[in-house]
ChimeraX commands (.cxc) that place a marker at each C-alpha (Angstrom):
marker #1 position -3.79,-9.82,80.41 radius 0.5
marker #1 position -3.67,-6.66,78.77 radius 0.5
marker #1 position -3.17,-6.44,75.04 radius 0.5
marker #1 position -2.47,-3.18,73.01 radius 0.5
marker #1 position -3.81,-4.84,70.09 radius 0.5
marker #1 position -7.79,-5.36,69.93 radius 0.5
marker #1 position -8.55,-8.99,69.76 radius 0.5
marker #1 position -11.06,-7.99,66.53 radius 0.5
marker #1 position -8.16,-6.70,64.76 radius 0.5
marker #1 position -6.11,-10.10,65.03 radius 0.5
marker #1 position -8.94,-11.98,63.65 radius 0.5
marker #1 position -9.63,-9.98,60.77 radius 0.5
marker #1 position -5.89,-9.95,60.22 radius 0.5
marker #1 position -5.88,-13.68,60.00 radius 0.5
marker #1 position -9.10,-13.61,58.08 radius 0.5
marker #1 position -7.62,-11.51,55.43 radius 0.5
marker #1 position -4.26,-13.88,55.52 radius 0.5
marker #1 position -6.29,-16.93,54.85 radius 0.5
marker #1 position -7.96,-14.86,52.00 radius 0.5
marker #1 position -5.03,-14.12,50.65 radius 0.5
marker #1 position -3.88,-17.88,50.86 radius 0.5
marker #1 position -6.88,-18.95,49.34 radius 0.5
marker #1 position -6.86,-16.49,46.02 radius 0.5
marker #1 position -3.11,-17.20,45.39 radius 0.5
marker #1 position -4.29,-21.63,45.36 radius 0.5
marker #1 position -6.90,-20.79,43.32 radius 0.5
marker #1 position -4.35,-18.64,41.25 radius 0.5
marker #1 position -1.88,-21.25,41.15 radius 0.5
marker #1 position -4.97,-24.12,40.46 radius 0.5
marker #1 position -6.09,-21.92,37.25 radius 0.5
marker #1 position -2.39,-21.81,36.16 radius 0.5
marker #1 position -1.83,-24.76,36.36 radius 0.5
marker #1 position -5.63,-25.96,34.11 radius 0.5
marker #1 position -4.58,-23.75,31.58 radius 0.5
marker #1 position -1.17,-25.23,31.31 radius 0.5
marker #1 position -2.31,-28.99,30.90 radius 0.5
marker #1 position -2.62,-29.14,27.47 radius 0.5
marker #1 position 1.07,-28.02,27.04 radius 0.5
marker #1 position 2.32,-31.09,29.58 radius 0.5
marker #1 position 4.67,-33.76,27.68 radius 0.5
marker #1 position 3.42,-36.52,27.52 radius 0.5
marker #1 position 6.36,-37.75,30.41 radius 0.5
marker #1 position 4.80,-35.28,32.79 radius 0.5
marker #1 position 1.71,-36.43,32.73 radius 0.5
marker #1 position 2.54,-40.37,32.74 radius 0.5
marker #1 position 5.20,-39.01,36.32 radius 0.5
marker #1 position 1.68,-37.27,37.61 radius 0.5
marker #1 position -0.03,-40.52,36.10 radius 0.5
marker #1 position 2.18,-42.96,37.99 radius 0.5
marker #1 position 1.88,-40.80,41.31 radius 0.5
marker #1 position -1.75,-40.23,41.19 radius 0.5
marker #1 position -2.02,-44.27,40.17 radius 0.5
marker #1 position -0.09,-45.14,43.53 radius 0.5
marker #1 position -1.28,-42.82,45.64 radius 0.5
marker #1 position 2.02,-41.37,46.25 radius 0.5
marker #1 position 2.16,-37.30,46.63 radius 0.5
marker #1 position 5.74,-37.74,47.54 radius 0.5
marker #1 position 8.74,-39.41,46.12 radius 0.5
marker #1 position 12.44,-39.19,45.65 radius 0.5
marker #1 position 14.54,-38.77,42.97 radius 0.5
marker #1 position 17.91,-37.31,41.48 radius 0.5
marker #1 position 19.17,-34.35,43.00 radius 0.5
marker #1 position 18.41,-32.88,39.37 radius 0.5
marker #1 position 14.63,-34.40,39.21 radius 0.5
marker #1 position 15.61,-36.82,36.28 radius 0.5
marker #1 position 12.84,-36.63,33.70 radius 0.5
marker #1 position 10.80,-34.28,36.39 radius 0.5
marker #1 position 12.78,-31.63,35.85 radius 0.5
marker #1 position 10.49,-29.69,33.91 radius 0.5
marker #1 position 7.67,-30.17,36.67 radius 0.5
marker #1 position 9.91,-29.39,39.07 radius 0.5
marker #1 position 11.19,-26.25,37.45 radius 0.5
marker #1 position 7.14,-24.86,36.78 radius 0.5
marker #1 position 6.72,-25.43,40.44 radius 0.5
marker #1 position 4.35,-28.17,39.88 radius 0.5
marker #1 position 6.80,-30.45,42.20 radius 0.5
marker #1 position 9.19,-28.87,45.12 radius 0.5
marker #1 position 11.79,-29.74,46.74 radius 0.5
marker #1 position 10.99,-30.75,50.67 radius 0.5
marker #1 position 14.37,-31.33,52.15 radius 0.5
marker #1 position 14.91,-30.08,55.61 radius 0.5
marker #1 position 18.26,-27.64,56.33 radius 0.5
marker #1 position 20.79,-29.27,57.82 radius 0.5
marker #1 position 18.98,-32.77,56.67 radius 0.5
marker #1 position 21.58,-35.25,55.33 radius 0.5
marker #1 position 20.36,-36.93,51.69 radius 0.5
marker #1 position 22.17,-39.41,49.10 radius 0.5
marker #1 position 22.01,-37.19,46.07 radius 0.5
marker #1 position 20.52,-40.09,44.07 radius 0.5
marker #1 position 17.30,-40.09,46.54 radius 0.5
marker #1 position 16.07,-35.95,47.08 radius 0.5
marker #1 position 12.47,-35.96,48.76 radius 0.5
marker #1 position 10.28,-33.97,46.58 radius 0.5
marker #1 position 6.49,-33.68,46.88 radius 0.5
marker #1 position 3.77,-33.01,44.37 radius 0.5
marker #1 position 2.33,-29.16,45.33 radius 0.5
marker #1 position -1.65,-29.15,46.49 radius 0.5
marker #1 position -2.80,-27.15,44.26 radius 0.5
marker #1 position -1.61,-29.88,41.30 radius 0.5
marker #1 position -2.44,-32.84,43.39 radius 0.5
marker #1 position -5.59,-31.32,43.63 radius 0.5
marker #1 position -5.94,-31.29,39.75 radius 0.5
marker #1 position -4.54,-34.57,39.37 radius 0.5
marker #1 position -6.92,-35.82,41.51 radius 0.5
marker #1 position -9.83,-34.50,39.87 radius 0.5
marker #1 position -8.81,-34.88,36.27 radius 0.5
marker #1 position -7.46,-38.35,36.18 radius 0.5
marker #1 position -8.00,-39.14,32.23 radius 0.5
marker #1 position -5.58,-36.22,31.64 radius 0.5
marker #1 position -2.82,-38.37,33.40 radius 0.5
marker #1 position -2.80,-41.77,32.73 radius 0.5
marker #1 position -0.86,-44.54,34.55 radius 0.5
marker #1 position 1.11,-46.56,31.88 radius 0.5
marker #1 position 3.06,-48.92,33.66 radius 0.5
marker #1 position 6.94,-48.83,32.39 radius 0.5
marker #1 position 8.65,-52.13,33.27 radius 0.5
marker #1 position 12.37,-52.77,33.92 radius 0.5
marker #1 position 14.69,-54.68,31.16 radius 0.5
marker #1 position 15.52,-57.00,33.82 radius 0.5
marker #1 position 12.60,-58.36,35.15 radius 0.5
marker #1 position 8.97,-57.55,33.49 radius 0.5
marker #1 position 7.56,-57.99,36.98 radius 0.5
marker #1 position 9.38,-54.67,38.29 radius 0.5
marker #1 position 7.62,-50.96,37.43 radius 0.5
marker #1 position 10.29,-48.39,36.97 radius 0.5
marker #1 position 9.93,-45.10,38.04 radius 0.5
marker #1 position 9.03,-42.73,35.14 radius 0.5
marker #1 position 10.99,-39.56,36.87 radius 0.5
marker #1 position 14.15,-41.87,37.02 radius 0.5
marker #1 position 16.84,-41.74,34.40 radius 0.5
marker #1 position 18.73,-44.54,33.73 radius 0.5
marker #1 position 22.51,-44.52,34.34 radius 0.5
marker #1 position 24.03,-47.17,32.81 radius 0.5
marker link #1:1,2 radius 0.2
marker link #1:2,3 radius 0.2
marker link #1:3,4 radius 0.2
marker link #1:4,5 radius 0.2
marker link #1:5,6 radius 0.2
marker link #1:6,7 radius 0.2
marker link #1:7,8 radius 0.2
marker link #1:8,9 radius 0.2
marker link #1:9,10 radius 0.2
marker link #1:10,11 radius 0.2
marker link #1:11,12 radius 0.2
marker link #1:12,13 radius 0.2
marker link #1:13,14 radius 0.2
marker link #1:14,15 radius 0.2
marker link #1:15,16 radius 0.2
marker link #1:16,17 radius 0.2
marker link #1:17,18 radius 0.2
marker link #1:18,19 radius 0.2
marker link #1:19,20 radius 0.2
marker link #1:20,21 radius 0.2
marker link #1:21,22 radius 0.2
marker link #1:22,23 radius 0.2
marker link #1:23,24 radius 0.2
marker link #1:24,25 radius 0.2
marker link #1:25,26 radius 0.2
marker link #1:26,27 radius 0.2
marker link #1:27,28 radius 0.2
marker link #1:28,29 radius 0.2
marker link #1:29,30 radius 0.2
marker link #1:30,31 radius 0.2
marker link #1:31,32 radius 0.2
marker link #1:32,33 radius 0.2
marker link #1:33,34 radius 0.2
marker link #1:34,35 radius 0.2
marker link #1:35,36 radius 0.2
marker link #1:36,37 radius 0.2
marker link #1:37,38 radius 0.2
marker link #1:38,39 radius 0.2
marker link #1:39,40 radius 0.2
marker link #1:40,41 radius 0.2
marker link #1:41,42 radius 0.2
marker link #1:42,43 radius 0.2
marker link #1:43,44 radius 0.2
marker link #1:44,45 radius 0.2
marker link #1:45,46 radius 0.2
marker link #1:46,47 radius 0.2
marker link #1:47,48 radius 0.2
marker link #1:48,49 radius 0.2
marker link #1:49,50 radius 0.2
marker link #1:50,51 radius 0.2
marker link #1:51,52 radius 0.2
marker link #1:52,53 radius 0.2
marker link #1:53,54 radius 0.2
marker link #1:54,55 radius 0.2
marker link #1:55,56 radius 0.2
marker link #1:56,57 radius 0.2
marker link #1:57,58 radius 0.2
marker link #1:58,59 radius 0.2
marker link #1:59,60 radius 0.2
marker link #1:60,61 radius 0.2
marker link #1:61,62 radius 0.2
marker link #1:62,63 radius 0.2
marker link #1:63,64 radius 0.2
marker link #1:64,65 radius 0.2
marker link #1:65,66 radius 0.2
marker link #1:66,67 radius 0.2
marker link #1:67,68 radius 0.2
marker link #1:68,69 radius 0.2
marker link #1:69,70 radius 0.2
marker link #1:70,71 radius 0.2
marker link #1:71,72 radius 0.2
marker link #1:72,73 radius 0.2
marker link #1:73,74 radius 0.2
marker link #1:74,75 radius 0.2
marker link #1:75,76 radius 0.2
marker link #1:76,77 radius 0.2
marker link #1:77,78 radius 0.2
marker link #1:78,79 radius 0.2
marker link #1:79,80 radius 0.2
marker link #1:80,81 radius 0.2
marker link #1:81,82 radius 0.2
marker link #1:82,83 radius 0.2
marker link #1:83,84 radius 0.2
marker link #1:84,85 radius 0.2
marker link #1:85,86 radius 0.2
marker link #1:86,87 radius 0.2
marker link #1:87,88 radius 0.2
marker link #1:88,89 radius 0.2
marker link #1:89,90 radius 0.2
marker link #1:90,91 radius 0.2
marker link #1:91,92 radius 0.2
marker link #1:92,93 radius 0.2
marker link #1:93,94 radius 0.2
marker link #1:94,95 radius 0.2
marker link #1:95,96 radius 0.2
marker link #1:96,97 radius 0.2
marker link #1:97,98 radius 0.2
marker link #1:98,99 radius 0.2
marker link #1:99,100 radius 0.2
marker link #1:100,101 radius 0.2
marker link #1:101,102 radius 0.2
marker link #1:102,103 radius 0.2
marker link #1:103,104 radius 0.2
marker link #1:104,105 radius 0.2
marker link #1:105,106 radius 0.2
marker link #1:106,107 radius 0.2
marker link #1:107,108 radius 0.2
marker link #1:108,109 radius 0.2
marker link #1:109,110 radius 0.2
marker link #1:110,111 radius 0.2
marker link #1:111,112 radius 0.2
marker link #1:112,113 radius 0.2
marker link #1:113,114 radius 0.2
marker link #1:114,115 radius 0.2
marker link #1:115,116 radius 0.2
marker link #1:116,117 radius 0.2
marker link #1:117,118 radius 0.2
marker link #1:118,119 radius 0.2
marker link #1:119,120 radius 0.2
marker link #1:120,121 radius 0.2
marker link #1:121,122 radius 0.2
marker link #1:122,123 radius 0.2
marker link #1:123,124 radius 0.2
marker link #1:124,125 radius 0.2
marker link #1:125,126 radius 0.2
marker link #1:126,127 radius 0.2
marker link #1:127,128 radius 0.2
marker link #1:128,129 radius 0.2
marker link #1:129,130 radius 0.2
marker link #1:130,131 radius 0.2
marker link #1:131,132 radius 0.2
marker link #1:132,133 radius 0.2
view
């Protein structure tokens, strides 16, 4: 099959797209180092508790509850599908790479205090949740 593009220009094309991947994570990684000391201290137990469980994903309130800060630095997206049907009390949001990454790697800076309901001392409540009533 004839192509009018050389095959040595695609791959240096998606070399230099990788690159360019690559220096905006690293970007985003540095960012996001620099801007640990700043955290509240409920950002970094939500990061704590995720890291803790393992759990780069999690839902919450279509407004992020307490991760609303996190969510609104980027550190945490929203990963909803179009046309996918959610309960506004239960948005899928994940933790970005380039964070988990940090989290990861840095675990004293987030520490896993567990946070136990009022009704039962045997149940950990989820730090991003607010309570309703």
């Amino acid at each position: 099959m004839f192509s009018i593009i050389p095959e040595g220009w695609k791959a240096t094309e998606g070399y230099r797209i990788d690159r360019r991947r690559k220096a905006f994570h690293t970007k985003k990684k540095q960012a996001f180092l620099a801007d640990i000391p700043y955290l509240t201290d409920k950002e970094r137990i939500i990061l704590g508790y995720l890291r803790h469980h393992k759990q780069k994903r999690f839902t919450g309130a279509q407004d992020a509850g307490h991760a609303v800060t996190l969510l609104a630095k980027g550190y945490v997206q929203f990963i909803g599908v179009k046309g996918q049907a959610i309960d506004l009390l239960d948005v899928p949001f994940e933790v970005t790479s380039y964070v988990w990454e940090v989290v990861e790697a840095l675990p004293d800076e987030f520490p896993h205090r567990p946070q136990y309901s009022d009704r039962s001392k045997a149940v950990e409540v989820h730090p991003w949740r607010e309570r309703m009533f």
